[in-house]
N, C-alpha and C positions, 0 to 999 in steps of 0.2 A: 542066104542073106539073113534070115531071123536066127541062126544062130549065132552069126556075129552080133547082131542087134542085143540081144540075150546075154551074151557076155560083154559087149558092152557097159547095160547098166547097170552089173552087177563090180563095174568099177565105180560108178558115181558115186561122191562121197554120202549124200543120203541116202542111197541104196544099199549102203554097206551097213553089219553088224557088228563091226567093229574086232580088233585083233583079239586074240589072248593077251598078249602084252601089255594092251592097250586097258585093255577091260580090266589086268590086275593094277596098272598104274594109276587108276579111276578108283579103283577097293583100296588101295593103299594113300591116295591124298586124302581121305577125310581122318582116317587114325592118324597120319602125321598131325595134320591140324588137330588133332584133339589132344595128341600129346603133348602139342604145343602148348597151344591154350593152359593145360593142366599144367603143364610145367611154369607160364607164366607165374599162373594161381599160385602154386607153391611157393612161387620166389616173394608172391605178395604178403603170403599168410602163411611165413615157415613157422608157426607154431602148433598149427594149426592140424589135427588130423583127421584128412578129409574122406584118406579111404580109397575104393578103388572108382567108383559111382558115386558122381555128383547128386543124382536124383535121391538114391536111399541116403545119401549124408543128410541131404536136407530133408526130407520124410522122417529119418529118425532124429535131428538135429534137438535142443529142446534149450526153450531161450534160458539166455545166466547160466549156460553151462559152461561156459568160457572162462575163466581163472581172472577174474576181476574184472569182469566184463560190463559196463550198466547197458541198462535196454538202450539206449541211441550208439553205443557201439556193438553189442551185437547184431542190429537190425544193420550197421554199414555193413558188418562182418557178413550176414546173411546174402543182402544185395550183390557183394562182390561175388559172392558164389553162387548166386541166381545169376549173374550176368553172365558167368562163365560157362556155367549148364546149356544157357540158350546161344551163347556162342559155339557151341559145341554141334547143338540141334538145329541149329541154322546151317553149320557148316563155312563160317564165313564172321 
């Protein structure tokens, strides 16, 4: 009897550690959504070149570096790519 019991709960779903499958489909939905997001980005700000990392874009970013840019549109320009960054790092 406690071996059945024993393999039992190692059917329950909170019992389980989850497939291979599973676990690479779980590693693989956040880079979709991140390429998504980036790919938004791109389609918003195709002049734009942002690079491979949102975080070092905006660490080396440096304001009026944009091609006619004044401070109230680079600061929207900025926001949209800080939105996108925490979208990113949110996952959602």
């Amino acid at each position: 009897m406690r071996a059945r019991r024993t393999g039992l709960l190692g059917q329950r779903p909170w019992g389980r550690t989850g497939s291979a499958t599973g676990d690479r489909a779980a590693d693989a939905a956040p880079d979709g959504f991140a390429a998504r997001v980036y790919a938004e980005l791109a389609e918003e700000l195709p002049e734009a070149d942002l690079g491979e990392d949102l975080a070092d874009f905006l660490e080396r970013h440096e304001p009026g570096s944009e091609l006619g840019a004044d401070a109230e549109a680079d600061e929207e320009f900025l926001d949209t790519v800080r939105e996108a960054h925490e979208r990113i790092a949110r996952g959602y």
